[in-house]
Backbone as JSON, one array per atom type, in Angstrom:
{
  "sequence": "XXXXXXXXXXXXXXXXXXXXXXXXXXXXXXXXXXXXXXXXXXXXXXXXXXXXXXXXXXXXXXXXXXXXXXXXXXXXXXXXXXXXXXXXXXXXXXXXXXXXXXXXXXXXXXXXXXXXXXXXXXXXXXXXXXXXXXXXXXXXXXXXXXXXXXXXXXXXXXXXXXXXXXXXXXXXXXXXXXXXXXXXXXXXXXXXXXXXXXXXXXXXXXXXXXXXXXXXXXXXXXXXXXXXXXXXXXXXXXXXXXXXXXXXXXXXXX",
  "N": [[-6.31, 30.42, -6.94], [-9.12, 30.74, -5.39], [-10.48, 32.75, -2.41], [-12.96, 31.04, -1.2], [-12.19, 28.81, -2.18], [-9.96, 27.87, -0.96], [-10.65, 27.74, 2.09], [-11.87, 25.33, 1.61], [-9.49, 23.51, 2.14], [-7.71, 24.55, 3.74], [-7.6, 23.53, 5.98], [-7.18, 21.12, 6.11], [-3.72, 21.62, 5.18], [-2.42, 23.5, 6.78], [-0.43, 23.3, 8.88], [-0.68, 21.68, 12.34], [1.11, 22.42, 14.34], [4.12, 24.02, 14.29], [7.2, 22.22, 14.07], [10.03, 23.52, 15.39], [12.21, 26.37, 13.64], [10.95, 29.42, 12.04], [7.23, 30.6, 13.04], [4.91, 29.92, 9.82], [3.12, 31.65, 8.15], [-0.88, 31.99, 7.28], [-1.32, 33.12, 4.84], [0.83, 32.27, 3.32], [1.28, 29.42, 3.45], [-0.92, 29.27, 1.89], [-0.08, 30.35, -0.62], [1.88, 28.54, -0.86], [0.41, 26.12, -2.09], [-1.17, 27.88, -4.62], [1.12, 28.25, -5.66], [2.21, 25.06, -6.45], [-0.31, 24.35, -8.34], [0.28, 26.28, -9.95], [1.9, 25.76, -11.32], [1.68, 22.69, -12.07], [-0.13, 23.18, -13.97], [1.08, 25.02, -15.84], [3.66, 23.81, -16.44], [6.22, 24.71, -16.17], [9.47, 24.27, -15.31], [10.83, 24.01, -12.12], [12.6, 25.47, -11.4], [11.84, 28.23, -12.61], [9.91, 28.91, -11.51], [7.6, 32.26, -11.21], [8.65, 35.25, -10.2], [6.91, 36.49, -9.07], [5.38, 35.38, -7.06], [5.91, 35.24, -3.75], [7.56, 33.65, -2.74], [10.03, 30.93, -2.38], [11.24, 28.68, -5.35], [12.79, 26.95, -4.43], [11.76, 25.93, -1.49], [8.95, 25.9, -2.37], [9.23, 23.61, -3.45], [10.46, 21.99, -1.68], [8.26, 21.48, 0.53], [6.12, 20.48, -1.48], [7.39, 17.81, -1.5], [6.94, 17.48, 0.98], [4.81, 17.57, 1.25], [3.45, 15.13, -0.52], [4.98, 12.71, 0.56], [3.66, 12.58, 2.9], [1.31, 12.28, 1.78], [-0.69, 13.97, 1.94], [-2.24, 15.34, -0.49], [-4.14, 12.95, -1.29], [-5.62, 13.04, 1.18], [-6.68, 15.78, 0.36], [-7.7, 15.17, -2.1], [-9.98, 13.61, -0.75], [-11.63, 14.76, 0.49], [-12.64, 16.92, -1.52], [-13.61, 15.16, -3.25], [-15.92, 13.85, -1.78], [-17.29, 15.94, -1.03], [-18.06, 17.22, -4.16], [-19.46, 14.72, -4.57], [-21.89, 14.63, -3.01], [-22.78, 17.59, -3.68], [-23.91, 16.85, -6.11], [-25.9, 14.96, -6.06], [-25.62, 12.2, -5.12], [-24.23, 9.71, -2.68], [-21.48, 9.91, -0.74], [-19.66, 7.86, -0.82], [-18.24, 6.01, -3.7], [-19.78, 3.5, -5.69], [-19.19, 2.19, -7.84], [-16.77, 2.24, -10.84], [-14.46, 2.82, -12.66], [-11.51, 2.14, -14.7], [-8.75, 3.04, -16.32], [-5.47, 3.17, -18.71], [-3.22, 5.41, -19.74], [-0.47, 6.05, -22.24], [2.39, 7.96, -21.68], [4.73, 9.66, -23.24], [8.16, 10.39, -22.29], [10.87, 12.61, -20.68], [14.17, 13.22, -20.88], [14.97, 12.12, -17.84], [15.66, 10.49, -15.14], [14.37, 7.6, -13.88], [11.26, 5.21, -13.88], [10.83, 3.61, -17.13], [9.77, 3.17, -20.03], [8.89, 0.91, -23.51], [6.32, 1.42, -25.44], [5.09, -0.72, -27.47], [2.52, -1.16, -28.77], [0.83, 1.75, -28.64], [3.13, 2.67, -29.5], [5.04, 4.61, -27.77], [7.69, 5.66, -25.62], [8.19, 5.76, -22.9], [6.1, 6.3, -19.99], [3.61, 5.04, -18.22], [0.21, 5.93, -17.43], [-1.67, 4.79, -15.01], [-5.27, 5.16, -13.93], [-7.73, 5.04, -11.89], [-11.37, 5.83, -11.66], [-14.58, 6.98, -10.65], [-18.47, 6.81, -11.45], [-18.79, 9.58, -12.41], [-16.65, 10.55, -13.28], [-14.53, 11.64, -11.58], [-11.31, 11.31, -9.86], [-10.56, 7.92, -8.27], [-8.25, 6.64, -7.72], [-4.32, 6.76, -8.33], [-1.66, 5.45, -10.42], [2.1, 4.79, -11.78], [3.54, 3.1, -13.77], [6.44, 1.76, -16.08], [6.18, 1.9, -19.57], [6.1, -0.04, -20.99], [4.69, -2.02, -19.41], [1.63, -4.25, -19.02], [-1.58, -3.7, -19.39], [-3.0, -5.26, -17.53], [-1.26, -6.12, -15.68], [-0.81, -4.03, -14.35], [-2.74, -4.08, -12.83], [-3.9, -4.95, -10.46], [-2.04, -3.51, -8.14], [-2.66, -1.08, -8.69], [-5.64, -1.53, -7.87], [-5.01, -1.82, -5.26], [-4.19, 0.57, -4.36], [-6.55, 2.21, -4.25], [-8.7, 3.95, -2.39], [-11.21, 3.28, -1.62], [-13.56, 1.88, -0.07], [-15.85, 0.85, -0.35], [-16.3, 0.3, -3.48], [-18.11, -1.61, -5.15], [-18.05, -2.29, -7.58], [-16.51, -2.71, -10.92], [-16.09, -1.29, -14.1], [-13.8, -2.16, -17.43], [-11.61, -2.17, -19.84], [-10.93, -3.82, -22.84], [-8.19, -4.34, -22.5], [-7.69, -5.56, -20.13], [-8.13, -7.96, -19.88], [-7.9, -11.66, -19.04], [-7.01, -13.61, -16.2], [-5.37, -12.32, -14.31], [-6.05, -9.85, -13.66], [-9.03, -10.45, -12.81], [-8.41, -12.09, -10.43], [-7.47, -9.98, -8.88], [-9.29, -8.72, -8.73], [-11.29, -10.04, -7.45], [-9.96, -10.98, -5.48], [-10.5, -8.9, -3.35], [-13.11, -8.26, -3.28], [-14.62, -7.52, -5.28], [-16.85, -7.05, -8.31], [-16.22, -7.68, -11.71], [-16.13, -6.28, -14.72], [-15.87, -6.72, -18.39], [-15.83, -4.21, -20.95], [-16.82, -4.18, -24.0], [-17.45, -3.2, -27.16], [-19.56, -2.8, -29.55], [-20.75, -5.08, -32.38], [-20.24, -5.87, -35.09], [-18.04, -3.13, -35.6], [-17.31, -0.22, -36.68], [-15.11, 2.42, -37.05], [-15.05, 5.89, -34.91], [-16.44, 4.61, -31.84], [-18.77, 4.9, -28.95], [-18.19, 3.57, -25.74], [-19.92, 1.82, -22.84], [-20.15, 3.16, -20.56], [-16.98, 3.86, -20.56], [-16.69, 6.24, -21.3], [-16.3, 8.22, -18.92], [-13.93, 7.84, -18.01], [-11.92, 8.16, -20.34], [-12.12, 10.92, -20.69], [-11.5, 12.01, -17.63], [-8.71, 11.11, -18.29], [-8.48, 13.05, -20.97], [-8.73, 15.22, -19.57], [-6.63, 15.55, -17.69], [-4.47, 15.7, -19.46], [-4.28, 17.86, -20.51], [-3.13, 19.41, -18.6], [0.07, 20.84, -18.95], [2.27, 20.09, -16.84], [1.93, 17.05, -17.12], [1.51, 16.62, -19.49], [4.19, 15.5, -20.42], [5.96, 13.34, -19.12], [7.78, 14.73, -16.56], [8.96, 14.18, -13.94], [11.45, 12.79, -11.41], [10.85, 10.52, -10.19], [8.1, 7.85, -9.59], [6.13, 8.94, -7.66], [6.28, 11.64, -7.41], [5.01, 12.43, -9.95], [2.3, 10.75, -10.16], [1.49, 12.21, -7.55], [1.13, 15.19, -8.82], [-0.71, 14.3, -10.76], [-3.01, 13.73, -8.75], [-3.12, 16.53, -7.71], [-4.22, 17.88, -9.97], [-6.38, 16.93, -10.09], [-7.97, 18.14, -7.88], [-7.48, 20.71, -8.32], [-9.39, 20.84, -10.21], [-11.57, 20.26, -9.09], [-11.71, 21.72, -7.28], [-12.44, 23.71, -8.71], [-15.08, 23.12, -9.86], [-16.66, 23.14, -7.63], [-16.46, 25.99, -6.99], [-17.91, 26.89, -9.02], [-20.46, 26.04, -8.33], [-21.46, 27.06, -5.89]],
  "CA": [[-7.25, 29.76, -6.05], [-10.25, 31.45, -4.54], [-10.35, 32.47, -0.8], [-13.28, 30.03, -1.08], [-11.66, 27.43, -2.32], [-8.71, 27.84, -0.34], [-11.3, 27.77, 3.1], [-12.25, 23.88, 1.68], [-8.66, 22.96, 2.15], [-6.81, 24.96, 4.42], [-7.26, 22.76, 7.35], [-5.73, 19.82, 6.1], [-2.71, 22.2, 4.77], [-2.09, 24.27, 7.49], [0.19, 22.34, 10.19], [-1.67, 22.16, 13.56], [2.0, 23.17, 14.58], [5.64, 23.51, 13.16], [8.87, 22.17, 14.97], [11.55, 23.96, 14.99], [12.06, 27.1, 13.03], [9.83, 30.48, 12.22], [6.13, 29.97, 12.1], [4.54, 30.49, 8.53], [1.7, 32.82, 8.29], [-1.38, 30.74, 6.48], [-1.39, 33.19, 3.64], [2.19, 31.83, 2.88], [0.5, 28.34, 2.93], [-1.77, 29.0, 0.62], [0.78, 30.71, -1.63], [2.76, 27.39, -1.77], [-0.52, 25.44, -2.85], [-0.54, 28.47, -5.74], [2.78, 28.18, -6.87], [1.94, 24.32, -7.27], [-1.18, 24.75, -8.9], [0.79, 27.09, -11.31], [3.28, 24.91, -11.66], [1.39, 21.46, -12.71], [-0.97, 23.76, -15.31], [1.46, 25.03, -17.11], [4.77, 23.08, -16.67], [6.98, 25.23, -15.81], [10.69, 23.87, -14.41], [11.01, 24.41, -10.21], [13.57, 27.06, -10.7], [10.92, 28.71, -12.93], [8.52, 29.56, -11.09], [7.83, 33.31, -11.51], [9.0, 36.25, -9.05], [5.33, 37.08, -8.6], [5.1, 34.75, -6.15], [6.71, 35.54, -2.77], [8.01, 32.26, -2.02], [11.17, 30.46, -3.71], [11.13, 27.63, -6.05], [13.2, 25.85, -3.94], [11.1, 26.05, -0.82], [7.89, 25.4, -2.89], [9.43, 21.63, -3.84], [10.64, 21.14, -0.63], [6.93, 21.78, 0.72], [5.22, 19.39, -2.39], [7.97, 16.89, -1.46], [6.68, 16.54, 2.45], [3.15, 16.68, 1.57], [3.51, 14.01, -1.13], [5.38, 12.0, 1.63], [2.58, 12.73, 3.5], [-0.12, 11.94, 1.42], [-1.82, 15.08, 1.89], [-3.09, 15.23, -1.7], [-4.89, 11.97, -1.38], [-6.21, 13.51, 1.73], [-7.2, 16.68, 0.38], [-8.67, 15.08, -3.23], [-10.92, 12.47, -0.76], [-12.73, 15.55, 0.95], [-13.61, 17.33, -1.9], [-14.3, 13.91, -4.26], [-17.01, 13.59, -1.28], [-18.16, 17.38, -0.99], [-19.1, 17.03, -4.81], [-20.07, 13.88, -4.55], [-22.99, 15.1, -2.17], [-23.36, 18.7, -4.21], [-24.15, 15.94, -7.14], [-27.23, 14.01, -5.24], [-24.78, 10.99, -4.52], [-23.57, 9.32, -1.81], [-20.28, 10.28, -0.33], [-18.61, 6.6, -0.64], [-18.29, 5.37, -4.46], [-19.7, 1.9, -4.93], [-18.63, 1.98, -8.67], [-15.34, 2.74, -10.73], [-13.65, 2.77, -13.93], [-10.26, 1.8, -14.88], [-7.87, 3.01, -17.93], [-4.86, 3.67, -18.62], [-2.92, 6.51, -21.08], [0.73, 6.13, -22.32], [3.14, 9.05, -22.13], [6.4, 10.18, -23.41], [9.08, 10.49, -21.28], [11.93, 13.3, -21.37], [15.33, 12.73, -20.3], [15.06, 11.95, -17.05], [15.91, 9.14, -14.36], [13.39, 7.01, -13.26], [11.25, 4.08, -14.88], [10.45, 3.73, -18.51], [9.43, 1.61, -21.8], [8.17, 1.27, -24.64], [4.32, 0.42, -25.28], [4.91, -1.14, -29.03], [1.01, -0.4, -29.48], [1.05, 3.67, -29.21], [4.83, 3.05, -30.49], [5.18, 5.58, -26.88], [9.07, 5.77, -25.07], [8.14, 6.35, -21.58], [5.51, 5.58, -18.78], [2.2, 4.68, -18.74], [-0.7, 6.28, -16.33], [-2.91, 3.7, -14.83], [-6.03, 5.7, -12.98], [-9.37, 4.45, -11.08], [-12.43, 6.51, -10.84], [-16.57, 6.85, -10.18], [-19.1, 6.85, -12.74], [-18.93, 10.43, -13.16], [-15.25, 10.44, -13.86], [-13.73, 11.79, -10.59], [-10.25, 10.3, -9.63], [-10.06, 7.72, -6.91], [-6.74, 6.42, -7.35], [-3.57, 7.0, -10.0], [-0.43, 4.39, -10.55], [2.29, 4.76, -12.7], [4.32, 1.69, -14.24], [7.04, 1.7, -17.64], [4.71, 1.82, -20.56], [5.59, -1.81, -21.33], [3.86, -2.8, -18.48], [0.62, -4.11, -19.66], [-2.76, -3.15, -17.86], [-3.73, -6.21, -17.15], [-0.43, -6.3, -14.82], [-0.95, -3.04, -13.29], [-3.97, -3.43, -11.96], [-3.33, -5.15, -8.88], [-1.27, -2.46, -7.76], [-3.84, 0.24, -8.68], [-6.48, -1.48, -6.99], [-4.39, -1.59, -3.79], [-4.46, 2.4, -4.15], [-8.3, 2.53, -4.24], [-8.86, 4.67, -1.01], [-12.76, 3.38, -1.1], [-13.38, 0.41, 0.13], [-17.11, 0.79, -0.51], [-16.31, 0.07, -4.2], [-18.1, -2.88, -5.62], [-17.81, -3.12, -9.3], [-15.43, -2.23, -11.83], [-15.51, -1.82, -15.31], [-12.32, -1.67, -17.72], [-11.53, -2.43, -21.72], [-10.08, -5.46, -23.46], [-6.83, -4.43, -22.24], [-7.73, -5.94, -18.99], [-8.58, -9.47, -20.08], [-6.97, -12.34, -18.2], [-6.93, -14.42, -14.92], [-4.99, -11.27, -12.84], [-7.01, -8.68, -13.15], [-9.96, -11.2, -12.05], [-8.36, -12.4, -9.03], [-6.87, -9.23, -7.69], [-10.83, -8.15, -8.25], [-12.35, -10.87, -6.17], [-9.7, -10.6, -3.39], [-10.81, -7.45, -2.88], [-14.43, -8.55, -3.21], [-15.28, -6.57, -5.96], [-17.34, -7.48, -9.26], [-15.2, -7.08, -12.52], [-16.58, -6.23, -15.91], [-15.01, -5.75, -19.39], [-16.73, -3.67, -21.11], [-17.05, -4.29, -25.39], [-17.92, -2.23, -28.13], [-21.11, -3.05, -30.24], [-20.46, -5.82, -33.19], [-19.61, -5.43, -35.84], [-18.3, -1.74, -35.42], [-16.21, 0.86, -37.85], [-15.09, 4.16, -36.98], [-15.19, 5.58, -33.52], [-17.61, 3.56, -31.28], [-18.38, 4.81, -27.92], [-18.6, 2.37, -25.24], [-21.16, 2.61, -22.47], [-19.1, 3.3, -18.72], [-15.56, 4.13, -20.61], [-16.36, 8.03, -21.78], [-16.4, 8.93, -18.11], [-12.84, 8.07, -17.44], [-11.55, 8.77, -20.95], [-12.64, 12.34, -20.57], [-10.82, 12.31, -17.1], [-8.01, 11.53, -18.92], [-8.01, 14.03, -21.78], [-8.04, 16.52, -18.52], [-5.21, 15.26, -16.54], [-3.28, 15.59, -20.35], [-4.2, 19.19, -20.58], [-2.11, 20.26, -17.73], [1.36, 20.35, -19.17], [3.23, 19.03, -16.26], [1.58, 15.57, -17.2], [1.81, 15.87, -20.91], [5.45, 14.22, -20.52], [6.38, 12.6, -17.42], [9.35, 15.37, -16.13], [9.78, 13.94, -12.82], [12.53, 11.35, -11.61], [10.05, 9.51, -9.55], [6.54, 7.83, -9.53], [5.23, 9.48, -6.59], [6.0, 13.11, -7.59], [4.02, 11.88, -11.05], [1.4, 10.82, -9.32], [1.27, 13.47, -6.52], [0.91, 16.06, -9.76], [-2.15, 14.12, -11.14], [-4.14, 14.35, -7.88], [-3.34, 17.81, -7.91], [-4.77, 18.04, -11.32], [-8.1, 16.6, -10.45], [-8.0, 18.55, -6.65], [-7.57, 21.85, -8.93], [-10.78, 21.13, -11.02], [-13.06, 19.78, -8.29], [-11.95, 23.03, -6.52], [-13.38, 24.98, -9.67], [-16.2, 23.02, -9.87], [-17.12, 23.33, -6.43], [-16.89, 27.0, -6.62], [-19.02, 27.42, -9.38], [-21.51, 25.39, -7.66], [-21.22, 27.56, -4.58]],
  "C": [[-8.03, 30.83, -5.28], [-10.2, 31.15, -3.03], [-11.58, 30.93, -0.51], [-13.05, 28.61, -1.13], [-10.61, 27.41, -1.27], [-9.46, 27.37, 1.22], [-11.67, 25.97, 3.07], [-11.16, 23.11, 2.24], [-7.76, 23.35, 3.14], [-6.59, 24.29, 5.61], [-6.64, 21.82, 7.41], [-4.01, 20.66, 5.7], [-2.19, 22.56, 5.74], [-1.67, 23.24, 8.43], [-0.6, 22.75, 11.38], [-0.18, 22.21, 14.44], [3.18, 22.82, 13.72], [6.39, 23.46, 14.13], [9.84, 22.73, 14.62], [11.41, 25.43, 14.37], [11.09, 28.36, 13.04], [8.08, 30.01, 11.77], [5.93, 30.6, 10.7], [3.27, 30.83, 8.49], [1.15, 32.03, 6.97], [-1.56, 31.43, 5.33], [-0.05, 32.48, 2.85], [1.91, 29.87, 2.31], [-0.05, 27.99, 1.9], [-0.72, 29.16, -0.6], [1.72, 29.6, -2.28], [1.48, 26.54, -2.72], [-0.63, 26.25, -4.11], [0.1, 28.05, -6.46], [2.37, 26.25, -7.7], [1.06, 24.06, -8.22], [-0.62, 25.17, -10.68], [1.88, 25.88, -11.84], [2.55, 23.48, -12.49], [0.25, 22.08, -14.29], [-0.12, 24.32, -16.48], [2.88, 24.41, -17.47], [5.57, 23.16, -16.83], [7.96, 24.46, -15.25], [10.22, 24.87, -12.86], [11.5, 25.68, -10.34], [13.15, 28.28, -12.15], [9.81, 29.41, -12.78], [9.16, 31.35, -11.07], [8.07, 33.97, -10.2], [7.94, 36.65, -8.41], [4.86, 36.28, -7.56], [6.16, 35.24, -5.14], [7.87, 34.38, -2.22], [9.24, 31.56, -2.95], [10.99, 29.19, -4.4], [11.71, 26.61, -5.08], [12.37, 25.24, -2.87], [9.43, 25.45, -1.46], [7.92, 23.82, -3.2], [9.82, 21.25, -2.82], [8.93, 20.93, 0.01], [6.1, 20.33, -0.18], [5.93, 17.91, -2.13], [7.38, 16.22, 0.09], [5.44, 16.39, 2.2], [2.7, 15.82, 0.46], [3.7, 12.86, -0.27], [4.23, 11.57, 2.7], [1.25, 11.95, 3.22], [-0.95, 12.73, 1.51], [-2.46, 15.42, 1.14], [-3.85, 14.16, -1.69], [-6.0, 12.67, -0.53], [-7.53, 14.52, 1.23], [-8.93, 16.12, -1.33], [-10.03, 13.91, -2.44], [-12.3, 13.45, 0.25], [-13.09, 16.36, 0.17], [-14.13, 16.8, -2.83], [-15.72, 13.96, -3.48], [-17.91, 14.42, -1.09], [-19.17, 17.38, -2.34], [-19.72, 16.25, -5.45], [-22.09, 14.21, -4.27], [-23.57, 16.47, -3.14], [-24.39, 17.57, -5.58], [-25.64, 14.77, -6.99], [-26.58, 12.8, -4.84], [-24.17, 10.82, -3.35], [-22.13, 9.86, -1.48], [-19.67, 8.79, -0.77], [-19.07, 6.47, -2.26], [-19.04, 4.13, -4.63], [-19.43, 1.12, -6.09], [-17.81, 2.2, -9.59], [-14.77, 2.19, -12.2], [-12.21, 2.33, -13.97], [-9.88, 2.1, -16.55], [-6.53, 3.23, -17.96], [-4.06, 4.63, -20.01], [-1.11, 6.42, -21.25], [1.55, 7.39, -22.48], [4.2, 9.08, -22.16], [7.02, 10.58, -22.45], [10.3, 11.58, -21.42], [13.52, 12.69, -20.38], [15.61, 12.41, -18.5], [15.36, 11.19, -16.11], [14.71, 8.8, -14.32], [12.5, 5.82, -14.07], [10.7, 4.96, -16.09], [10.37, 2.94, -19.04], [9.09, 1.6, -22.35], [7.38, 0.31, -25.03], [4.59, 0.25, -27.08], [3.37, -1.06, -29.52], [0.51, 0.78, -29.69], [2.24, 3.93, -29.76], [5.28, 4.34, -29.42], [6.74, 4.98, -26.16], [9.0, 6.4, -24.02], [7.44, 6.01, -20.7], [4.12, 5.32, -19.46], [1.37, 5.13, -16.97], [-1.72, 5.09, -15.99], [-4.22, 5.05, -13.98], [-7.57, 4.77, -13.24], [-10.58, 5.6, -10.85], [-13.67, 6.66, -11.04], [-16.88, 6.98, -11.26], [-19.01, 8.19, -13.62], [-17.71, 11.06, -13.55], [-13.93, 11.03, -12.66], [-12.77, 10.89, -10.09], [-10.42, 9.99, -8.22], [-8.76, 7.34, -6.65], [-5.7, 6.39, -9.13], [-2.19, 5.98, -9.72], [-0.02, 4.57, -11.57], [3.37, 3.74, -12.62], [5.31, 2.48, -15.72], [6.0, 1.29, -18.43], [5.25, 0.81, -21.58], [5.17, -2.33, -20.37], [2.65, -3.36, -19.32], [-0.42, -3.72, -18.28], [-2.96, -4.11, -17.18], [-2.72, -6.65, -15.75], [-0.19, -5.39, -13.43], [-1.84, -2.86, -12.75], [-4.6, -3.55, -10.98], [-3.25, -4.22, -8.08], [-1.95, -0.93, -7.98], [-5.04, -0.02, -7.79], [-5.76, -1.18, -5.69], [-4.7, 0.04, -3.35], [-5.48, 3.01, -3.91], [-8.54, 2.66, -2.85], [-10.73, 4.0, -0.72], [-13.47, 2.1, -1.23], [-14.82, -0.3, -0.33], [-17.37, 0.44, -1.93], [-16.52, -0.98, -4.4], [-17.75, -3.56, -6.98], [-17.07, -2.44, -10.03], [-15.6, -2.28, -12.87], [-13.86, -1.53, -16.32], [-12.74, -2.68, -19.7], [-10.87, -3.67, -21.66], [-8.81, -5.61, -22.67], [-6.79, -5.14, -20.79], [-8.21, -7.36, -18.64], [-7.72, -10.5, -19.31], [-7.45, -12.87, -16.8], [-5.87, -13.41, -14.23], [-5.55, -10.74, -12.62], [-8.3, -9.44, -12.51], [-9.98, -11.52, -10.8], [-7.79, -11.1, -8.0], [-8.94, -8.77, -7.82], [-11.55, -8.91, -6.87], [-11.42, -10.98, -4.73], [-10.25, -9.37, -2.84], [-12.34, -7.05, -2.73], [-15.41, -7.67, -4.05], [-15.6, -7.05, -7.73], [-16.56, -6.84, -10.57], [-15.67, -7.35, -13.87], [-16.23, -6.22, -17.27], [-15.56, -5.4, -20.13], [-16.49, -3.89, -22.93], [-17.68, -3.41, -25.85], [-19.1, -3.4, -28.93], [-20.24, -3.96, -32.05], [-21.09, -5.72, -34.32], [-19.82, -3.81, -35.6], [-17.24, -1.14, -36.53], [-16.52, 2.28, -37.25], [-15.05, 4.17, -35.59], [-16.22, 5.22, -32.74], [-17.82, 4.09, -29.8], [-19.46, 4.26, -26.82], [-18.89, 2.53, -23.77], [-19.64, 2.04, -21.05], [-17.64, 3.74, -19.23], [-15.8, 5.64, -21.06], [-15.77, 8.54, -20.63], [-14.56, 8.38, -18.01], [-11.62, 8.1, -19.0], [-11.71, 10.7, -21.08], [-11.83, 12.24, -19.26], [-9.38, 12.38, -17.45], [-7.35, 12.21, -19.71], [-7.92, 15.46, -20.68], [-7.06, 16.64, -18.28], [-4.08, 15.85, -17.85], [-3.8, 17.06, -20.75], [-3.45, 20.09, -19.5], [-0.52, 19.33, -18.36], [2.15, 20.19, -18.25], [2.83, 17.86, -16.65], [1.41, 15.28, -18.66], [3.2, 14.75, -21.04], [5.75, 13.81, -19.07], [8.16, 13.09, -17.62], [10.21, 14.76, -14.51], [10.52, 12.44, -12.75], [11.52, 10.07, -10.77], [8.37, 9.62, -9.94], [5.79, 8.32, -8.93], [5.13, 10.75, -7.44], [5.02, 13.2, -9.07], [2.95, 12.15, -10.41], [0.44, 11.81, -8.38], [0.45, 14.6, -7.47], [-0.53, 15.36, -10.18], [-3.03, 14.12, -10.11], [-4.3, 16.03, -7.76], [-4.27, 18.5, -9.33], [-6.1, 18.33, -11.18], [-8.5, 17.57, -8.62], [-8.31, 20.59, -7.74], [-9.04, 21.68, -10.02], [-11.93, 20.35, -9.93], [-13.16, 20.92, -7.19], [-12.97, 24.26, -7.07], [-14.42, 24.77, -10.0], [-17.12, 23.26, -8.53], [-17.87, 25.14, -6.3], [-17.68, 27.23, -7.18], [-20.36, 27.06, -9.09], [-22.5, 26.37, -6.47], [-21.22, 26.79, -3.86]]
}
């Protein structure tokens, strides 16, 4: 992470004090954001992380564990969703929003699971929400026999932006739930079709942008298999995902 980048974020990171204990000097701060960083790109185990870092593995998960708890990744991905929102000529608030979701394998681990008999997948399933130009606003994960059309209640709920009016989403989202959790929420709900009669791959106008967020999120190998025992720390890892490339787009922006 670039001192620049690190300058977008350090204020929400940095405690505006600590109880108890020695303070921690804010390069040490940053160094834990690092280690996670390193850690969700290439998917490394906790007690993995390399010596080159000053800081211990253990210490680094206690750290991702309070500011998960926290919510400080939501935090941090909703000030710079809006920074290059604005670098982008757009509004800061969303006011429209995608929906998909991606099934992944699971490794031995506690926590939920299932199996999606349509990818023939043995493990979870990612639900995520986000803007036209594919930036994440919100991520939910369910057993990947859930269907979408069940999870998407529970994803909208997660949608930090209230300013969102319309939605589109695929077949998989057909049904009388996904309709009514839309209109409680007062928001217009689309499903979006492919072109008739079609053969081969077809692509269908509002779903590239959050298929393409997806083939990101599944290039950082912590999120190729779902290693953790819980949904949050899941989760937590895919905002980090999209917080680590809106950092690198930012910079090259200046």
């Amino acid at each position: 992470m670039t001192g620049t980048a690190w300058s977008r974020i350090s204020a929400l990171v940095i405690p505006a004090h600590t109880r108890g204990g020695r303070p921690c000097r804010e390069h040490r701060w940053r160094e834990y954001v690092d280690a996670l960083l390193f850690v969700v790109t290439t998917g490394i185990p906790w007690r993995a992380l390399p010596h080159d870092f000053t800081i211990t593995w253990s210490a680094t998960h206690k750290h991702f564990t309070r500011w998960t708890n926290r919510r400080l990744w939501e935090q941090v991905l909703a000030v710079l969703r809006a920074e290059d929102r604005v670098q982008d000529g757009r509004d800061q608030r969303p006011t429209a929003a995608v929906v998909d979701s991606s099934s992944v394998k699971s490794t031995p681990v506690p926590g939920e699971r299932g199996f999606d008999s349509a990818k023939k997948v043995d493990g979870i399933k990612r639900h995520i929400l986000v803007d036209t130009a594919g930036r994440l606003l919100a991520a939910h994960l369910t057993a990947a026999n859930i269907q979408d059309r069940v999870a998407f209640a529970d994803l909208l709920a997660k949608n930090p932006c209230p300013s969102v009016a319309h939605v589109w989403a695929d077949k998989g989202y057909t049904g009388q739930a996904p309709a009514d959790a839309a209109a409680k929420a007062g928001i217009q709900f689309q499903i979006v079709s492919g072109p008739k009669p079609a053969s081969g791959f077809i692509v269908q106008p509002h779903r590239r942008v959050v298929e393409r967020t997806n083939g990101r999120i599944n290039r950082h190998r912590r999120l190729a298999r779902q290693y953790e025992a819980t949904p949050t720390a899941h989760e937590a890892f895919v905002i980090l995902s999209q917080i680590q490339l809106l950092l690198r787009r930012l910079d090259r922006c200046g």
